[in-house]
C-alpha positions, -999 to +999 in steps of 0.1 A: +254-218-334+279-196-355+311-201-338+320-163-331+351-163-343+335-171-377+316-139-371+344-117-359+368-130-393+339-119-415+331-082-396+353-066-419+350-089-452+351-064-483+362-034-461+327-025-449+322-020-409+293-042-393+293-026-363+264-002-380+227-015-373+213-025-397+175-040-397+183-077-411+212-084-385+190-107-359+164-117-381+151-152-390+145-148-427+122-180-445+124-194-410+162-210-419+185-183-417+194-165-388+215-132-401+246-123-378+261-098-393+266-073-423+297-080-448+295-063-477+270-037-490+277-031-533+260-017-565+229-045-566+226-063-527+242-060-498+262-098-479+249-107-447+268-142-427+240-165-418+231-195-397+212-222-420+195-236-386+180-263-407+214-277-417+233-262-390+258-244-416+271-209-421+262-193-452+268-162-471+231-144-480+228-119-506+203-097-500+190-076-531+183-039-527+145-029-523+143-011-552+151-041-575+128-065-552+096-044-555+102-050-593+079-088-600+097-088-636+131-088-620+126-111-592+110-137-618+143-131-638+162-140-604+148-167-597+156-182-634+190-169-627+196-182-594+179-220-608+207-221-634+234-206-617+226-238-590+233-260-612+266-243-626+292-269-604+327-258-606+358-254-578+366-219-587+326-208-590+306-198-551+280-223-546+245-216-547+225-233-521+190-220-524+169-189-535+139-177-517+117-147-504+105-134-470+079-105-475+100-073-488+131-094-490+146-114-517+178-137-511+199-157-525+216-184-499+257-191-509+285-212-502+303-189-472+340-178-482+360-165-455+391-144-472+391-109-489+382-100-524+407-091-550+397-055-550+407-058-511+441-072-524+448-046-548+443-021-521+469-031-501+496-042-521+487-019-552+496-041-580+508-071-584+531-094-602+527-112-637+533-145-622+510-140-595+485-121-611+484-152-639+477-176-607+450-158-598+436-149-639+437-187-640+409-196-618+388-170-628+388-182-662+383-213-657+352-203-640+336-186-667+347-209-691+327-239-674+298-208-674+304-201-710+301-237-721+272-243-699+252-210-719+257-185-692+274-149-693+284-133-664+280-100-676+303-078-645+338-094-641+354-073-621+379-077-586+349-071-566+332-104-577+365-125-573+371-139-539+405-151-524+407-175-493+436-176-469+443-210-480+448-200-515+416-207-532+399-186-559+361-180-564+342-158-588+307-149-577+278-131-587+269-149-621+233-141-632+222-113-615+232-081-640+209-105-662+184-105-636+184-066-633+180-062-674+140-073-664+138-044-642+140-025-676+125-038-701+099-012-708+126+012-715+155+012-741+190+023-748+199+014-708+236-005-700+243-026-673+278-035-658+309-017-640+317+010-663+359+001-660+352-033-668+322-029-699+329-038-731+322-019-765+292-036-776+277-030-736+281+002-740+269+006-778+238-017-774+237-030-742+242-066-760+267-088-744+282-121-747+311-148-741+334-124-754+323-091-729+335-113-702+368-120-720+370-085-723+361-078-689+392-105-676+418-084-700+406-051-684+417-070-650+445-084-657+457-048-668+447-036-637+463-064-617+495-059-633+494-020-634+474-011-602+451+008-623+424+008-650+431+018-684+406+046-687+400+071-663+376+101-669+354+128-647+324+111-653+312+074-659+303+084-693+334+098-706+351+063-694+322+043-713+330+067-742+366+055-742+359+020-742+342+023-773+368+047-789+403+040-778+424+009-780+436-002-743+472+004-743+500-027-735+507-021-700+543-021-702+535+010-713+523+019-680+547-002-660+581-013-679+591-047-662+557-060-673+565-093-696+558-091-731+533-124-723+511-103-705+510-076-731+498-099-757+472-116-735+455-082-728+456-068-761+446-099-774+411-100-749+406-058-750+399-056-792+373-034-794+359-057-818+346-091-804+354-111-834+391-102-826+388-116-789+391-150-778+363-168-787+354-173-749+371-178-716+382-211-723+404-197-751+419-172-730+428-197-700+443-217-730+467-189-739+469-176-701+481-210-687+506-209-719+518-173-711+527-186-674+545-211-682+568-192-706+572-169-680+606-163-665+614-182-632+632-152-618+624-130-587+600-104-594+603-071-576+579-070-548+542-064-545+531-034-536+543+004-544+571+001-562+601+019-555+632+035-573+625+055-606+628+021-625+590+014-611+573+045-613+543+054-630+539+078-657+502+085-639+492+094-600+458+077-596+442+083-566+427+050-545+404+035-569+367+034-553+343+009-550+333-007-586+297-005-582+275-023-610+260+006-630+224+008-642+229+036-669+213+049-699+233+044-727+212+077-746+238+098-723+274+076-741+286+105-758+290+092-795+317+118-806+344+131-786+332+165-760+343+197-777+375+210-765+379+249-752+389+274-776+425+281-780+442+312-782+458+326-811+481+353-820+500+376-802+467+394-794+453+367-776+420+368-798+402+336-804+395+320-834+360+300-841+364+262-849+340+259-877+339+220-870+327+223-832+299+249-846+288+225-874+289+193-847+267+219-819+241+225-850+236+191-859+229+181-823+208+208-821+187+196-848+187+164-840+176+169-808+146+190-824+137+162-845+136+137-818+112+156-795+091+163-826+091+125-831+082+119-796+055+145-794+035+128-826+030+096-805+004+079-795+004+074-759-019+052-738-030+040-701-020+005-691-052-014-679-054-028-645-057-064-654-049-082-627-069-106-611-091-110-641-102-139-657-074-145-679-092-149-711-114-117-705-082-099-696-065-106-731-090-091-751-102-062-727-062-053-738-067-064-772-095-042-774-077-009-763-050-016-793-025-036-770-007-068-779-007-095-753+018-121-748+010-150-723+042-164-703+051-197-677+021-196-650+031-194-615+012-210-580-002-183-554-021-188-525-044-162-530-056-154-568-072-185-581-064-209-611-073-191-647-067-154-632-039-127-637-013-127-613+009-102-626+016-078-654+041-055-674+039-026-675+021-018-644-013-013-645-020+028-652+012+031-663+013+053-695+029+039-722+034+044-762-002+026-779+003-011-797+030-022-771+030-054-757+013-066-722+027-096-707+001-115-686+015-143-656-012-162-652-022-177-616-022-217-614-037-213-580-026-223-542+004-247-549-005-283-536+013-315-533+000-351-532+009-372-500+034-400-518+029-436-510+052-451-482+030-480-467+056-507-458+085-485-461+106-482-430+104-450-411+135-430-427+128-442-466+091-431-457+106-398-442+129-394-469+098-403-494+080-370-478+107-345-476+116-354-515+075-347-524+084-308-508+067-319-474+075-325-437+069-354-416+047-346-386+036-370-355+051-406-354+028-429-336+033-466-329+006-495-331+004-530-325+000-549-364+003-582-372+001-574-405+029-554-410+063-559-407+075-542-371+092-506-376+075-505-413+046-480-423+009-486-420-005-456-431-004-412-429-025-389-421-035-373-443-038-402-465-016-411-497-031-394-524-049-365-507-037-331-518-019-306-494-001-275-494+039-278-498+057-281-468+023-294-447+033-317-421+028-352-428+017-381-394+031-417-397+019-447-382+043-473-379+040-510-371+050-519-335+046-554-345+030-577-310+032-551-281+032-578-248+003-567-228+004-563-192-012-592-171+008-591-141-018-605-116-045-619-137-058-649-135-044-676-153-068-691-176-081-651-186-043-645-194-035-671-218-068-668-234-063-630-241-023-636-247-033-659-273-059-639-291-030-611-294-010-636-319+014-652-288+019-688-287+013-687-243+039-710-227+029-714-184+049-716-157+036-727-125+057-723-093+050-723-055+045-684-041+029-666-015+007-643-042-025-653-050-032-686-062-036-690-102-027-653-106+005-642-128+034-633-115+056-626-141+058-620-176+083-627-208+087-608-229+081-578-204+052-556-206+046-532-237+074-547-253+077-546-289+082-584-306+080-599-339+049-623-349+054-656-336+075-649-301+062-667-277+048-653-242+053-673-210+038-661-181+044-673-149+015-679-122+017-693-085+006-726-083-029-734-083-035-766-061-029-741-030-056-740-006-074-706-014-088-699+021-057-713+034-037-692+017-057-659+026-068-663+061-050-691+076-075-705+092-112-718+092-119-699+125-107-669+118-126-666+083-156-667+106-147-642+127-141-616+092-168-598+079-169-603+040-184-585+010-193-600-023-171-587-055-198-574-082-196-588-118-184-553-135-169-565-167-185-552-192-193-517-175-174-485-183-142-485-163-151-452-142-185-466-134-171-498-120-145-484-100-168-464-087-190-491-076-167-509-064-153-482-042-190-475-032-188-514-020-152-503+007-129-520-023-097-502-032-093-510-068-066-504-094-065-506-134-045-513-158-050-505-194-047-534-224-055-511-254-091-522-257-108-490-247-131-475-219-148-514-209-140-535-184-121-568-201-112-585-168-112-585-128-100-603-105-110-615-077-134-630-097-173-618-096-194-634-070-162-644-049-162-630-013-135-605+003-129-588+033-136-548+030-104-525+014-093-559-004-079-544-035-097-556-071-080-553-101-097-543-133-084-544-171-098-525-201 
């Protein structure tokens, strides 16, 4: 169980209320994670706090938003993400455990991190000093620099992906997943992903980014840390994107005077517009951050939060900064030139004067927005096929045929479409697109199935650890009597080594109980050892004076349906044989006369229900006891042909 106070320290996690219901919260997604409650909703998923029941751990699952996982192209691209960003080990980096999908929903499962994100941190104290704001720059870097030398980019730094525990601790998370969205658009051009305060010149430009965007991304947050705001601000996203591109970010003491000249290096330094001008990736910047700190001054800096006196006041009034959603954007609509400016008044009439330059620039858009419809309008447009579930083969060239190019990518398992058919393709099918583009084809590699590894003679936890590693589950555990395998080692599994099965099918053992000591409590001696020592026992026998019947066992060692090794041996003991039978069971000659007596059938042999039936039939009161050896009678006792009073008990073992 989630302990609830680690429920009620997340409820407010990234300043988003809970409380709200919300259609997840109680659910059992993959069968493994029990979702408690809503933390954060952003741009691309929304944080739930989980219960992993399998490993009895609280996790953090993001959830992506329906509109990205209806897309098959993005959550392939997700799923690559997620595989690499799994392997990406660091401190300073959030963990990610698994990946997976339940019907409509796809999930990522993360390392939990109770604590408040930077963006929470900045809202309450404002901005914050260079000394701390270079403790918490440090960590982040180091992050991406382990994910820049490891191939990755993370594409949307930003104080909403940077987490901060109570006890200190740093952790950037998100990396991947504005990759992962670029699938959900690869049929159309000119589109930019990211946070618009936090993008990069070439992001905006082409859409392209690299090592160096996320250097860029860090300088734009240290300025921010430092300053309590961005260094662009503009009505609309697109005038901000268009200042990226065209202005130089200024040196924050601009903005706030008692910044150190350290800082003002290290974000002009990461903000060039040009990325040959940058770092060469967030290694390089932690280099010279890590420098910068330790040249700093140890002095007192003036508090945290809104600063006071005139000394500390800004030359701008920005208003809270909202949340810094991840923007899916055209680029088509990043202004390339600067927006025309309103006439100004001239004269001491008032009268306005035309700016020749603003009516040349409004006839050359003009134009060029002519000619580009014109080019549109003379292509050649055409209807996707529906290829899916074709042969795969017969697929390629029916598109082939209609003038489209076909590329073939990684097959994937599915339950339902076969081996050798289409799974999935993009475009769509019926979706109208311009003639000669290409179709990408995922072929089907059929239902997914596993082969039952070998574990015979393994002990029971190598053999289950042997299943679980082969992606299945161990069913049933059953125990049987072998003397030719070791005790508590494997005899076989059912379904058998070899045999093909679905992943995650469960998986019996049968394990070696070595001897199992029958029970022979009350049988008669000779029939005892005989049977004892067909089991593998070496029979050791004990005979001692008692009031039970005559050459009958009376005790055991080891004790019934024990579990031994090959070679214990089994001493029974029996009460002593040279005993007067008829002494012992009626006392007397005279009496015996004066008994009625019946005659015990031979019933070994027979089904046990039919012989206890006949034998009831015959007044007897009979019990049975069970050696392993099936539905026939083994032994009796008393023995056939011998005579006993009526309601004498007889004891029968199959």
């Amino acid at each position: 169980m989630v302990r609830p106070s680690r429920v009620r320290n997340a409820r407010k996690l990234g300043g988003v209320d809970t409380t709200t219901a919300d259609p997840l919260v109680g659910r059992l997604l993959d069968g493994r994670y029990r979702v408690e409650s809503r933390i954060a909703r952003g741009g691309m998923a929304t944080v739930y706090l989980a219960l992993d029941i399998r490993l009895d751990r609280t996790v953090a699952l993001k959830v992506m938003h329906r509109s990205l996982a209806e897309d098959p192209a993005f959550v392939r691209r997700f799923i690559g993400e997620a595989k690499s960003v799994a392997s990406l080990s660091h401190p300073n980096v959030v963990h990610v455990f698994d990946q997976g999908t339940d019907n409509d929903v796809v999930y990522l499962s993360m390392e939990y991190v109770p604590g408040k994100t930077l963006r929470d941190i900045l809202r309450e104290r404002d901005r914050l000093p260079a000394r701390e704001a270079l403790e918490i720059m440090i960590p982040v870097l180091a992050a991406l620099g382990a994910a820049h030398q490891s191939g990755m980019v993370h594409r949307d730094v930003k104080p909403e992906n940077v987490l901060l525990t109570a006890d200190g601790r740093v952790k950037v998370v998100d990396f991947g997943l504005a990759r992962a969205i670029e699938a959900t658009n690869q049929t159309r051009t000119g589109v930019m992903i990211g946070t618009i305060g936090y993008m990069s010149p070439e992001q905006v430009t082409t859409g392209g980014a690299d090592v160096r965007s996320d250097v860029y991304a860090a300088g734009i947050m240290l300025f921010e840390l430092v300053t309590g705001r961005q260094p662009y601000d503009g009505e609309t996203p697109m005038s901000v994107a268009y200042r990226h591109v065209h202005d130089t970010v200024p040196a924050p003491s601009s903005l706030v005077h008692d910044v150190p000249p350290q800082i003002d290096t290290l974000v002009t330094h990461a903000t060039a517009r040009e990325p040959h001008d940058r770092p060469s990736d967030a290694t390089a910047m932690l280099v010279a951050a890590v420098e910068a700190h330790r040249t700093l001054p140890r002095l007192t800096e003036p508090p945290a939060g809104r600063a006071s006196g005139a000394q500390h006041s800004r030359p701008h009034t920005m208003p809270p900064a909202a949340p810094a959603h991840t923007l899916i954007q055209p680029r088509a609509e990043v202004p390339v030139e600067p927006p025309p400016r309103p006439p100004r008044a001239r004269g001491k009439g008032g009268g306005l004067r035309p700016n020749w330059f603003l009516v040349g620039l409004a006839t050359v858009m003009v134009v060029a927005v002519a000619l580009t419809g014109l080019y549109f309008s003379q292509k050649t447009l055409a209807v996707v096929p529906d290829l899916v579930g074709k042969n795969l083969a017969v697929a390629e060239q029916n598109a082939r045929n209609q003038g489209f190019k076909v590329r073939r990518v990684e097959g994937r398992h599915d339950e339902k479409v076969a081996e050798g058919l289409v799974l999935e393709m993009d475009p769509a099918a019926k979706t109208e697109v311009e003639a000669g583009q290409t179709i990408t084809l995922v072929p089907s590699l059929g239902p997914l199935r596993v082969l039952v590894p070998k574990v015979q003679g393994l002990s029971e936890q190598d053999a289950r650890n042997a299943i679980g590693s082969a992606g299945l589950t161990v069913g049933k555990v059953r125990r049987l009597q072998n003397l030719e395998v070791a005790r508590n080692s494997v005899i076989r599994t059912s379904p058998q080594v070899g045999e093909k099965v679905k992943e995650g099918a469960k998986v019996d053992l049968y394990v070696s109980a070595g001897l199992v000591m029958p029970d022979v409590d009350g049988m008669p001696k000779d029939e005892a050892a005989a049977f004892l020592g067909q089991q593998g026992f070496p029979v050791q026998v004990n005979e001692v004076d008692d009031d039970a019947e005559p050459c009958t066992v009376i005790a055991q060692s080891p004790k019934a349906k024990a579990e031994v090794d090959k070679g214990v041996p089994a001493m029974i003991t029996v009460a002593r044989c040279q005993t007067d039978f008829w002494h012992w069971f009626n006392g007397d000659q005279e009496a015996r006369d004066d008994q009625q007596f019946v005659i015990v059938p031979q019933v070994m042999g027979k089904n046990v229900n039919d012989a206890r039936n006949e034998l009831q039939a015959l007044g007897f009161r009979v019990r049975v006891r069970s050696l392993g050896g099936g539905g026939v009678v083994r032994f009796q006792r008393p023995a056939p042909n011998s005579e006993r009073p009526p309601n004498s008990e007889v004891l029968l073992w199959h």
